[in-house]
C-alpha positions in Angstrom: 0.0 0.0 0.0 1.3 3.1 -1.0 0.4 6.3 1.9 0.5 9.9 0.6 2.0 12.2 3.9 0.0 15.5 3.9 2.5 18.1 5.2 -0.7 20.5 6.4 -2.6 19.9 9.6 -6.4 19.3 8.7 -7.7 20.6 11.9 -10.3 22.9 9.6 -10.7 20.2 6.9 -14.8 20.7 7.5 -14.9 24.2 7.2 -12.5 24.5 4.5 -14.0 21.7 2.2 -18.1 22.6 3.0 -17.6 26.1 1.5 -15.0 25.3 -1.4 -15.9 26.5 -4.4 -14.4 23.6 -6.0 -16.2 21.1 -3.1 -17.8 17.9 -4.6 -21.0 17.4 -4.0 -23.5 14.2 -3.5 -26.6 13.5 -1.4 -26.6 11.8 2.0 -27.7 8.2 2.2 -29.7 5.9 4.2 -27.7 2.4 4.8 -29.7 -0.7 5.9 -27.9 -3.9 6.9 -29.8 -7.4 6.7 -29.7 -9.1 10.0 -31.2 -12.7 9.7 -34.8 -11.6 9.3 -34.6 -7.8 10.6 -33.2 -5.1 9.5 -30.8 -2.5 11.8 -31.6 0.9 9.9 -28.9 3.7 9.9 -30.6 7.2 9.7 -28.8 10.7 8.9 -31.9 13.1 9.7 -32.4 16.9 9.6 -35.1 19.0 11.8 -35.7 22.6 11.2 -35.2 25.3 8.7 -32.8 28.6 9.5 -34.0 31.9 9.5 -32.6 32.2 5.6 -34.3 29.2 3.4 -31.7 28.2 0.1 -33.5 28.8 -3.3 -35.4 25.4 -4.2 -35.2 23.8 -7.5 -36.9 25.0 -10.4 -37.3 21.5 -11.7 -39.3 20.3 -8.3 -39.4 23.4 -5.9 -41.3 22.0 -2.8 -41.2 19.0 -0.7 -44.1 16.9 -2.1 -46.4 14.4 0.5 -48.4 12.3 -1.2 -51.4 10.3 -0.6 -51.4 6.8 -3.0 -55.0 6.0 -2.0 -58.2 7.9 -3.2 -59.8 9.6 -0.2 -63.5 11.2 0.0 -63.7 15.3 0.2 -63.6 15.1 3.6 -60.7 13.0 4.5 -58.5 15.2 1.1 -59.4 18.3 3.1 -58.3 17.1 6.5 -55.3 15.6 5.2 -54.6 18.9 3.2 -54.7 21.2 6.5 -51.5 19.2 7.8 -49.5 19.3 4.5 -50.4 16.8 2.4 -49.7 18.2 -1.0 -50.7 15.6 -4.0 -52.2 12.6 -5.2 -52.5 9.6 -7.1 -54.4 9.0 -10.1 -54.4 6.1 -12.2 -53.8 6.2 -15.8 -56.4 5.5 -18.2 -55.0 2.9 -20.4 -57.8 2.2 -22.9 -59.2 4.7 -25.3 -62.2 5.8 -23.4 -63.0 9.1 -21.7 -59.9 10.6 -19.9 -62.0 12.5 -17.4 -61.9 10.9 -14.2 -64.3 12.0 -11.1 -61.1 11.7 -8.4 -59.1 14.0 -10.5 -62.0 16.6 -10.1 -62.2 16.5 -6.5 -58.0 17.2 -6.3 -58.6 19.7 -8.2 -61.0 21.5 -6.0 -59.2 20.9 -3.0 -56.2 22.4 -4.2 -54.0 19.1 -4.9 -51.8 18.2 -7.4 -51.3 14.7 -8.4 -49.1 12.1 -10.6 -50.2 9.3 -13.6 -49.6 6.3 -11.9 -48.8 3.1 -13.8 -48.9 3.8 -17.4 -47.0 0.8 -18.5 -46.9 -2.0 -16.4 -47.7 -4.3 -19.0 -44.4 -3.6 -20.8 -42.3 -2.6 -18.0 -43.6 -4.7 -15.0 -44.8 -7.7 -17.2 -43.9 -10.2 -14.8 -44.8 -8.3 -11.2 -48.4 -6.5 -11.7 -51.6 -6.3 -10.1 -54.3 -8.6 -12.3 -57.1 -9.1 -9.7 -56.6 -12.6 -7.6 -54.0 -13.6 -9.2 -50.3 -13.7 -7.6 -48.5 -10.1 -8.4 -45.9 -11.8 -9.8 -48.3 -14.8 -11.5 -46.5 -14.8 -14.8 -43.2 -15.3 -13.1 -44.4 -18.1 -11.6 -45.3 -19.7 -14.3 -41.9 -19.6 -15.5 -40.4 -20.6 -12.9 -42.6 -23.9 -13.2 -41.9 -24.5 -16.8 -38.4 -23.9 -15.9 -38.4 -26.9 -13.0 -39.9 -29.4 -15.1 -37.7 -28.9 -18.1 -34.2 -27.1 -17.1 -32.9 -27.4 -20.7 -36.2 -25.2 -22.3 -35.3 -22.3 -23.3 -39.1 -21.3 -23.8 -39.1 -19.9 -19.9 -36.6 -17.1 -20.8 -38.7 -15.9 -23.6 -39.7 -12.6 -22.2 -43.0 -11.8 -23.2 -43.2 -9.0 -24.5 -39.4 -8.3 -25.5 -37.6 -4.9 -24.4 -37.0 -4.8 -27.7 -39.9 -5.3 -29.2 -40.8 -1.9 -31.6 -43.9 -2.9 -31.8 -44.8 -3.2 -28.4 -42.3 0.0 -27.6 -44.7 1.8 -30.7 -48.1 1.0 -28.4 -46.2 2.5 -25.5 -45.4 5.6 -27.3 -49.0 6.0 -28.8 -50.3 5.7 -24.9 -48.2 7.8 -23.6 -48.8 10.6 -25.8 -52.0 10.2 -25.4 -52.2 10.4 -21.9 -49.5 13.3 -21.5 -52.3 14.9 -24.0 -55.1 14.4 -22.0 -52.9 15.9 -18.6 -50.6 18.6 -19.9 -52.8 21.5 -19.0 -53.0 20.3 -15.5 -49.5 20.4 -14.5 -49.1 16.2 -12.9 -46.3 16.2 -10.7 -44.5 13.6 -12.7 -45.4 10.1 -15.0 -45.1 7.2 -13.7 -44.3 4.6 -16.9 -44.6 1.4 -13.7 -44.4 0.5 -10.2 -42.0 -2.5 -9.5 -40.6 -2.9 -13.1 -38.1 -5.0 -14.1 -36.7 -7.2 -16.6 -38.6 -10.0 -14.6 -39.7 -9.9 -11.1 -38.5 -7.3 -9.0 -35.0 -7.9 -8.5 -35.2 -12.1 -9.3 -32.5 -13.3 -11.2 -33.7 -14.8 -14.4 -32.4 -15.4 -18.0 -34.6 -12.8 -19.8 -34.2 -12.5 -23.1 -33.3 -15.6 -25.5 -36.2 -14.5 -28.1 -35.1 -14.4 -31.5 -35.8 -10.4 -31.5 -33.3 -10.2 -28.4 -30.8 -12.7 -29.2 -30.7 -10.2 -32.8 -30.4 -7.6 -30.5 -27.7 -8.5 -28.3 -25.5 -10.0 -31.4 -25.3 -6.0 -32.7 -24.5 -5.0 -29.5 -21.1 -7.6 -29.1 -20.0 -6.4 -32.7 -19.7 -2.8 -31.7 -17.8 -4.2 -28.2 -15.9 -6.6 -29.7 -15.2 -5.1 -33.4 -14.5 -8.5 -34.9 -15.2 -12.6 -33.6 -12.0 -13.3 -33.1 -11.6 -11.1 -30.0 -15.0 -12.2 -29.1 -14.0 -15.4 -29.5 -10.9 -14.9 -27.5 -12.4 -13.9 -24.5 -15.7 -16.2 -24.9 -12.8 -19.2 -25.3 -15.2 -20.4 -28.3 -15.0 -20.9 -32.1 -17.6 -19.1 -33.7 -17.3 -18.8 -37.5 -20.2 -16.1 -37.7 -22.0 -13.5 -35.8 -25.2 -15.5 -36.2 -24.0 -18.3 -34.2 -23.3 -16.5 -31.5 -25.3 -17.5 -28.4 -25.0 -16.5 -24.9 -24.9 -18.8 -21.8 -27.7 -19.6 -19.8 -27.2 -19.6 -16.4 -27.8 -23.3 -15.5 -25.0 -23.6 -18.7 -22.8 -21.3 -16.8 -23.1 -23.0 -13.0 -22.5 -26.4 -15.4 -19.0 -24.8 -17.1 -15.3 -23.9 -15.2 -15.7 -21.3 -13.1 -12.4 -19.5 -15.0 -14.6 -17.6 -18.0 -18.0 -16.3 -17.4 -17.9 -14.5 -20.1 -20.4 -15.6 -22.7 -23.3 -15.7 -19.6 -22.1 -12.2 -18.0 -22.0 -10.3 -21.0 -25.5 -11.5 -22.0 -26.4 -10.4 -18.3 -24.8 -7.0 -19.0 -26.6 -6.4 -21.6 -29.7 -7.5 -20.3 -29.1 -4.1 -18.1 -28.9 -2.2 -21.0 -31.5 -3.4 -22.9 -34.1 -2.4 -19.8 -32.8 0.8 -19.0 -32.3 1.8 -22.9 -36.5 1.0 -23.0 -37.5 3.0 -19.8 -35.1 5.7 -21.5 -37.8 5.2 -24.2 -40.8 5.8 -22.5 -38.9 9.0 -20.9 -38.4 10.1 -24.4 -42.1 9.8 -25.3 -42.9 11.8 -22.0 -40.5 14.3 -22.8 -41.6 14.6 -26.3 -45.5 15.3 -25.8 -44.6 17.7 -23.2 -41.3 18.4 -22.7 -41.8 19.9 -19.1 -43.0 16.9 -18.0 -41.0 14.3 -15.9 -40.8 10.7 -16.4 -40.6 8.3 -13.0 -40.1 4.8 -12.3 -41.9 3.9 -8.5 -40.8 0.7 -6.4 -37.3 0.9 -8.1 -34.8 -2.0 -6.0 -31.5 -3.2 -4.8 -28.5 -2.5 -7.0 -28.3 -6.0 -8.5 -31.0 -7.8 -11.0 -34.0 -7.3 -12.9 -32.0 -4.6 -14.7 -31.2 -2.4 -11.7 -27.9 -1.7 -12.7 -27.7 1.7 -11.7 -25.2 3.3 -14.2 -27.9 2.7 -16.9 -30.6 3.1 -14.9 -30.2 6.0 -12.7 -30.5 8.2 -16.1 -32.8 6.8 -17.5 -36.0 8.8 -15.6 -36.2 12.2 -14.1 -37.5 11.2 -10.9 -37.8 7.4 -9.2 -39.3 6.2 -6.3 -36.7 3.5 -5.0 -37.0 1.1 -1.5 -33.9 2.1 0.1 -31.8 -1.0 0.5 -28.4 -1.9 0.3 -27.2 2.3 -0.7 -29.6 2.2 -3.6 -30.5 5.9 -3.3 -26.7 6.7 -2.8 -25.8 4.9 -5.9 -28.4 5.8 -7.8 -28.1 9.7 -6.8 -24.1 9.4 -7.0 -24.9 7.5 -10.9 -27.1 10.3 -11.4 -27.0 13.9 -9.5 -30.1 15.3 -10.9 -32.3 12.5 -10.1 -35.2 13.3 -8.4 -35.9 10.3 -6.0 -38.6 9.8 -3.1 -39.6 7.4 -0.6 -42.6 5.3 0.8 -43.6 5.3 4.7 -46.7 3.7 6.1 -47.4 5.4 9.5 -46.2 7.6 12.4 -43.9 4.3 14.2 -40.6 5.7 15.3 -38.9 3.9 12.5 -41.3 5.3 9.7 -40.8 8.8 11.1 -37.3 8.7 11.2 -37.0 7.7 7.3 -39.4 10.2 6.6 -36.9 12.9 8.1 -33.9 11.1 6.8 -35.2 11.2 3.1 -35.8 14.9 3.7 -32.0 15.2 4.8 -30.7 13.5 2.1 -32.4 15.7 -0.7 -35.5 13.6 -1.2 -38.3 15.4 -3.4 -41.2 13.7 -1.4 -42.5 10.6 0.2 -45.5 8.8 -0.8 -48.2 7.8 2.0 -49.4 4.4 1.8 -52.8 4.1 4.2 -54.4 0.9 4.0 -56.0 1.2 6.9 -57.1 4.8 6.7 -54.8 6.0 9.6 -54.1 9.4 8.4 -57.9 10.6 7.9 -61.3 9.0 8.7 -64.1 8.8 6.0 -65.9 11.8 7.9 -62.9 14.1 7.8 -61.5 13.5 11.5 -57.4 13.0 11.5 -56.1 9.5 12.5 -53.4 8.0 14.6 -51.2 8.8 12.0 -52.6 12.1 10.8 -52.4 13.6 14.3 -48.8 12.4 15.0 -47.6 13.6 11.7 -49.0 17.2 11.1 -46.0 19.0 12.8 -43.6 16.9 10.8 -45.4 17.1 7.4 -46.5 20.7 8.5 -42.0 21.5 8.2 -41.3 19.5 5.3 -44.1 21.5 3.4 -43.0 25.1 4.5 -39.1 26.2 3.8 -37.6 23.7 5.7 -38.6 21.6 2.4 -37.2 24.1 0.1 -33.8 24.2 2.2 -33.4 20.3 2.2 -33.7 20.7 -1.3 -31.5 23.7 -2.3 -29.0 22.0 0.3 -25.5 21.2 -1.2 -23.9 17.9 0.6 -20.2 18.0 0.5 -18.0 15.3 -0.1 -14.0 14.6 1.1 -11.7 12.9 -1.4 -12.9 9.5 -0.7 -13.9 7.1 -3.5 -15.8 4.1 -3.7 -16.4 2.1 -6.4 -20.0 0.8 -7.6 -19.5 -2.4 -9.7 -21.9 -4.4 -11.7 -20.0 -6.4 -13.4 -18.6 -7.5 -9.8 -21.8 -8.3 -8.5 -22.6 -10.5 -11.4 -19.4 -12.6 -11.0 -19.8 -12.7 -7.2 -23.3 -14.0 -7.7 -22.7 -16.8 -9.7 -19.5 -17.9 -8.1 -21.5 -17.7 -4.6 -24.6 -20.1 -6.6 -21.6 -22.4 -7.9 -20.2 -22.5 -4.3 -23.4 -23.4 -2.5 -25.3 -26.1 -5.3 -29.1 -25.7 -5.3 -31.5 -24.7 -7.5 -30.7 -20.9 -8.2 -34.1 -20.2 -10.3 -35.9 -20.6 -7.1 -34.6 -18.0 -5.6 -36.9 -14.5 -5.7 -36.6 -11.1 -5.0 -36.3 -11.8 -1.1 -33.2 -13.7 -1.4 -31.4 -11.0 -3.8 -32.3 -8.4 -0.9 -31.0 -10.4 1.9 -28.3 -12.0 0.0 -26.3 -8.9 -1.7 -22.5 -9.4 -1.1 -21.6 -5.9 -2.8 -24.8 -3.6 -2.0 -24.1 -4.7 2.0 -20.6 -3.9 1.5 -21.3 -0.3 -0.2 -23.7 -0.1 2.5 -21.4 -1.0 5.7 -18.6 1.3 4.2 -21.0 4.2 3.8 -21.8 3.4 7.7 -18.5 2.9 8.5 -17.0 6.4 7.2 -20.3 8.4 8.3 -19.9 7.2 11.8 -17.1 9.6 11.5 -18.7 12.4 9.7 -16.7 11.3 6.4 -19.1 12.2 3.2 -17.3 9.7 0.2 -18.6 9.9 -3.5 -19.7 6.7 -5.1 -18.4 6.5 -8.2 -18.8 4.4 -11.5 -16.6 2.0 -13.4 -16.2 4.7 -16.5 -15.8 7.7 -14.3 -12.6 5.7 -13.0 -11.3 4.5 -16.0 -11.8 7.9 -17.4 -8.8 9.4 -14.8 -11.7 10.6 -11.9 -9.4 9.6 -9.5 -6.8 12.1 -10.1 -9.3 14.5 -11.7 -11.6 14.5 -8.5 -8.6 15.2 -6.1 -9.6 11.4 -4.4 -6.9 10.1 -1.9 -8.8 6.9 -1.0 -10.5 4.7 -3.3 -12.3 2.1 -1.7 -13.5 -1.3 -3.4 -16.5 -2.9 -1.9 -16.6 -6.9 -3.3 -15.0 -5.5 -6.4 -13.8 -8.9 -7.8 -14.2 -8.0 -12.0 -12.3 -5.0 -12.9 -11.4 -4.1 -16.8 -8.0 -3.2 -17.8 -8.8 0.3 -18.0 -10.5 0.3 -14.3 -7.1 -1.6 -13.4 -4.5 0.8 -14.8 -6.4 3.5 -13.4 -5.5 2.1 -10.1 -2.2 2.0 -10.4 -1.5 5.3 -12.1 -3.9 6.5 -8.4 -1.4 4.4 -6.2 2.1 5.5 -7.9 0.8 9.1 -7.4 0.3 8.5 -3.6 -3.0 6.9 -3.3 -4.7 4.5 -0.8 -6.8 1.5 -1.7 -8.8 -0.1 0.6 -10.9 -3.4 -0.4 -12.9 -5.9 1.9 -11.7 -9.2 -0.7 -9.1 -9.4 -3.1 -9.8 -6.9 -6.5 -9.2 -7.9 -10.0 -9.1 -11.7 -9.9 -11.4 -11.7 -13.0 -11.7 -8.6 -16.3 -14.8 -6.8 -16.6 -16.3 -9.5 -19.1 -16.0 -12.3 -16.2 -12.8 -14.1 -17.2 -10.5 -15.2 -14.4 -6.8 -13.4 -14.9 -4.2 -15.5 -14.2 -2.7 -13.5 -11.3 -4.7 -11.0 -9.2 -4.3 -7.6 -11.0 -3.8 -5.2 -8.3 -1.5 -7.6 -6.3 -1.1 -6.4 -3.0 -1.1 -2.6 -3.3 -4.8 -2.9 -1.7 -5.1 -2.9 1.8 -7.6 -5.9 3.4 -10.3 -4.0 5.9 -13.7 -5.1 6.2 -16.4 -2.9 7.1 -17.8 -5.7 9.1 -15.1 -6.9 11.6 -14.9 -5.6 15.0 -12.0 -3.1 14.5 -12.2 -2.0 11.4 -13.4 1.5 12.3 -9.9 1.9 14.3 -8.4 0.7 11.4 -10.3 2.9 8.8 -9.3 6.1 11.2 -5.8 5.2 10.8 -5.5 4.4 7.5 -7.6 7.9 6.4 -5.1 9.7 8.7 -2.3 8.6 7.4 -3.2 9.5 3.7 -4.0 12.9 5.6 -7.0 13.1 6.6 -8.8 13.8 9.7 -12.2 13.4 11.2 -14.2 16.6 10.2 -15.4 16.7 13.7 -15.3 15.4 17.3 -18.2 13.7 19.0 -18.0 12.2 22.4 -20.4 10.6 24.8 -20.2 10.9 28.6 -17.4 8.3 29.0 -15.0 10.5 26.3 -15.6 7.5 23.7 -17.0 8.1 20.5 -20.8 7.1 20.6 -21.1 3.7 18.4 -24.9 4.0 17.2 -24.8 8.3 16.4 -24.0 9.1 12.4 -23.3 12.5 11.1 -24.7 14.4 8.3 -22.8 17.7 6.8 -24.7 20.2 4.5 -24.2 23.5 3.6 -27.3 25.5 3.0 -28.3 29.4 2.9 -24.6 30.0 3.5 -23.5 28.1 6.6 -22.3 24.8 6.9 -24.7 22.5 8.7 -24.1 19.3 11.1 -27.0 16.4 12.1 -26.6 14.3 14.1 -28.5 11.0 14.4 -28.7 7.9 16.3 -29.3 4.0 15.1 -32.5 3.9 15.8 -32.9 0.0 15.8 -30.2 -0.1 18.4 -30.3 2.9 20.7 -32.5 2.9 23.7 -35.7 5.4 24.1 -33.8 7.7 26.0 -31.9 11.2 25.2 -27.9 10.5 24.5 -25.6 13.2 26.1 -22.8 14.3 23.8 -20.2 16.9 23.8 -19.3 17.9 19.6 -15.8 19.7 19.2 -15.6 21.8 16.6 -12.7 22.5 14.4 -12.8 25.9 15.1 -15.3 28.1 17.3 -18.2 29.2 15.2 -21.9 31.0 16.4 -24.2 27.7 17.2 -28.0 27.4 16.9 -29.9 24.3 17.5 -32.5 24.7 14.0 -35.3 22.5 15.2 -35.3 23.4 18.9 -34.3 27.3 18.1 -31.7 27.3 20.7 -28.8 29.9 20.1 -25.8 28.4 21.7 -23.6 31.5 20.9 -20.3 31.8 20.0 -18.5 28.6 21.1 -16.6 25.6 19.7 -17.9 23.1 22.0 -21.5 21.9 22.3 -22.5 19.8 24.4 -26.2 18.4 23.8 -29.1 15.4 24.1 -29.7 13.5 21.5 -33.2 12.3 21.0 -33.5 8.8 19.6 -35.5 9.7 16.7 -35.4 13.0 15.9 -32.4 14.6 14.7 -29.9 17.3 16.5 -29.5 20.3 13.5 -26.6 22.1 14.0 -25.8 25.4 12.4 -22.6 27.3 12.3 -22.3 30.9 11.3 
């Protein structure tokens, strides 16, 4: 490992990076670890706004909470009086009448709304609501096909095909249609589906051997690999012509040496791109029958399957609705700075309150309210449990505390770490081939709970924020491009990062002669991008072993960071001197001063107030935001930490 000594003392590394002109910035993140069957949540929140609010974005300028379930008048008008802001209103699919009696009723009541679900039968083929059925019905049914003849292809015809122009030709028609039918009335966004994907969720399946696919993804390896024999090179096979060409299934794969993946990952690849180059598609027919308009995937997963490969995907929309597992809003924010992204919550429990303030923190546009059980507003009007314990909260987020969470810039040091697909999709199949049963099986609950890379992103994220450290996730092309050196990086970090390309690779080293750190949790490089196995690991050992997971590796991450020269942007101690173990900070910088919350695990602190004392890097005038307390002119604070509700610092 090569260390670069930095001569200057970093004592105001905080103040001097948040207001840099030349600062990078990313959003915040919300990291959730699997734990057997529960989940242990890590939450960066923020409370209230200063007296100067940040100018919001023109693109989305407000906070939006939304209800998903149609309401009478009465309940709408209740709901509206604590901040509830918009609606949901489905999209009329056939050709009939657009003019729909809910719509009417937001209207009068002052609410805006969204088109929910405009393509699920393209997009969410294989997950979708159809009455009694199972949601994901047609899945099923290949998965059945699938057990009873392993050697059929016919279970990994996707039906329709991504690539269909037909079926993409119907989309298009509908959409402009219904943007038609909607543009004078402003919706908040279009939603093409809820829970898309390639096939259910985040499953792993072998979508899409259809002739009109297999055409497809033929083109695409000529413009990769130029000619057959380099295909054939790395494939280790003998085809004479491009027609022959035919991917690996992943039974064939499990079946084969475990030293060339190639000719099953880079049909998995481009299954990625295939998905997100069709929901790019249905943007484009958004955009083009009102080019104001924003396009938005809802229920968006885990970085991993089911064509969640956030590089393409992240892009692909203006605004996405994504279940916050395994850093998926940090990649996909990180993959894509101007997305717009929101959340779900269903009800006023501690830990649904405390993601509804942490996805206001990290930049979120909105959350969506789903209310089953009518919770938030009775049929007569009256507010619920949930209504009367949310008001205050949704009463902030709707005035210019919103529009400062918004506007707020989140700074970042010069930490990398790298997001991977092709990585995860050798890891994957390397951990099937290690453990033998019957992959298809496996759903969308397995891919969640069984995520070597997304946990790793996740539990470095956690690891460095414990600290106040703010790293930027970055993408295999941005470091093959020279981001290292360009961004100013000093650490990169490589979470499970197994499949790297000879570009990603020399990048590396040209990082490390000039003084750089790597840090990985297993060993990086073993196999090239395409998911053949080098024949000696290709960083060798100029990456230094930590995992985020082992009981002293946030010791060892403190002194590897300090001795590439950096420092902790802050000091927090509990009563005992130690630094607390369940607290995470949050740095912003918003309407001019720089910006500290503080937040505790909530899964594993107890349900009383934590005292702390935070040390400054330098004395500064301190005001508590949410509790408007001025604390004066000081460099030490010392405070109580609620267990759900954030501690907002400012500093002017």
């Amino acid at each position: 490992m090569l260390i670069f000594l930095k001569k200057k003392k970093q004592k105001d590394f905080f103040f001097d990076s948040i207001v840099s002109s030349n600062a990078k910035m990313v959003k915040s993140f919300l990291v959730i670890f699997f734990k057997k069957e529960r989940f242990l949540l890590f939450f960066l929140l923020l409370s209230a706004a200063p007296a100067r609010a940040a100018d919001p974005s023109p693109a989305w300028p407000h906070f939006e909470i939304i209800l998903y379930q149609t309401e009478t008048a009465a309940q709408l008008t209740a709901l509206r009086d604590i901040g509830v802001s918009a609606a949901m209103l489905r999209a009329r699919r056939d050709d009939g009448a657009a003019e729909d009696p809910h719509l009417a009723r937001l209207q009068a009541l002052g609410f805006r709304f969204y088109v929910e679900n405009i393509a699920t039968d393209f997009y969410s083929a294989y997950h979708r609501w159809q009455g009694e059925t199972p949601v994901n019905a047609a899945f099923l049914t290949d998965q059945a096909l699938h057990r009873q003849n392993p050697a059929a292809i016919a279970p990994f015809l996707r039906a329709p095909s991504l690539v269909d122009r037909h079926w993409r030709n119907i989309i298009a028609r509908r959409i402009a249609r219904i943007v038609a039918s909607f543009r004078a009335d402003r919706p908040l966004y279009y939603d093409l589906a809820d829970e898309a994907g390639i096939g259910d969720l985040s499953a792993a399946w072998d979508f899409d051997f259809s002739p009109l696919a297999l055409e497809t993804f033929r083109a695409s390896l000529r413009d990769q690999y130029h000619d057959l024999a380099a295909l054939n090179h790395e494939w280790g096979t003998r085809y004479r012509r491009w027609g022959e060409v035919m991917p690996e299934t992943t039974d064939q794969a499990l079946r084969r040496t475990q030293d060339d993946l190639a000719p099953w990952a880079d049909f998995k690849a481009w299954m990625d791109v295939s998905f997100a180059d069709a929901v790019r598609a249905g943007s484009d027919a958004i955009h083009a029958a009102d080019p104001r308009a924003l396009a938005a995937l809802e229920g968006a997963q885990i970085p991993g399957w089911g064509g969640y490969n956030y590089t393409h995907l992240a892009g692909a929309v203006d605004v996405m609705e994504i279940y916050d597992f395994g850093a998926s809003v940090a990649i996909a924010r990180a993959m894509n700075p101007k997305l717009i992204t929101l959340m779900t919550i269903a009800g006023a429990d501690p830990a649904s309150r405390a993601a509804l303030w942490h996805g206001a923190l990290a930049g979120m546009g909105g959350v969506i309210l789903w209310d089953e059980s009518q919770a938030l507003a009775t049929a007569d009007g009256r507010l619920g449990p949930w209504g009367r314990a949310a008001a205050a909260d949704f009463a902030a987020l709707r005035g210019r505390l919103g529009d400062l969470l918004l506007a707020a810039k989140r700074p970042t040091d010069p930490i990398a770490i790298l997001y991977s697909p092709a990585s995860f999709r050798v890891r994957w199949l390397l951990d099937r081939a290690a453990e033998g049963g019957d992959w298809a099986a496996r759903g969308a609950d397995a891919e969640y709970q069984d995520n070597p890379q997304s946990h790793a992103i996740a539990g470095f994220l956690h690891l460095l924020g414990a600290r106040g450290w703010q790293p930027e996730i970055i993408s295999p092309a941005r470091l093959s491009a020279g981001g290292l050196r360009a961004g100013g990086f000093r650490v990169l970090v490589l979470p499970e990062s197994i499949a790297l390309s000879d570009a990603e690779i020399a990048a590396i080293g040209d990082f490390t002669a000039g003084g750089g750190v790597v840090i990985a949790n297993t060993t990086p490089g073993l196999f090239d991008a395409h998911g053949k196995r080098r024949p000696a690991p290709a960083l060798g050992g100029a990456a230094m072993r930590l995992d985020p997971g082992q009981e002293d590796a946030e010791a060892r991450l403190t002194r590897v960071l300090a001795a590439a020269g950096l420092t902790p942007p802050l000091t927090l101690t509990t009563a005992s001197g130690t630094w607390p173990e369940d607290v995470t900070v949050t740095r912003l910088l918003a309407g001019g001063r720089p910006i500290l919350a503080l937040q505790r695990d909530l899964s594993a602190a107890p349900r009383t107030p934590l005292p702390l004392t935070l040390t400054l890097p330098r004395a500064c005038r301190v005001e508590d935001l949410r509790a408007k307390r001025d604390f004066g002119w000081r460099r030490e604070v010392t405070l109580s930490l609620d267990p759900v509700v954030p501690t907002i610092l400012a500093c002017s």
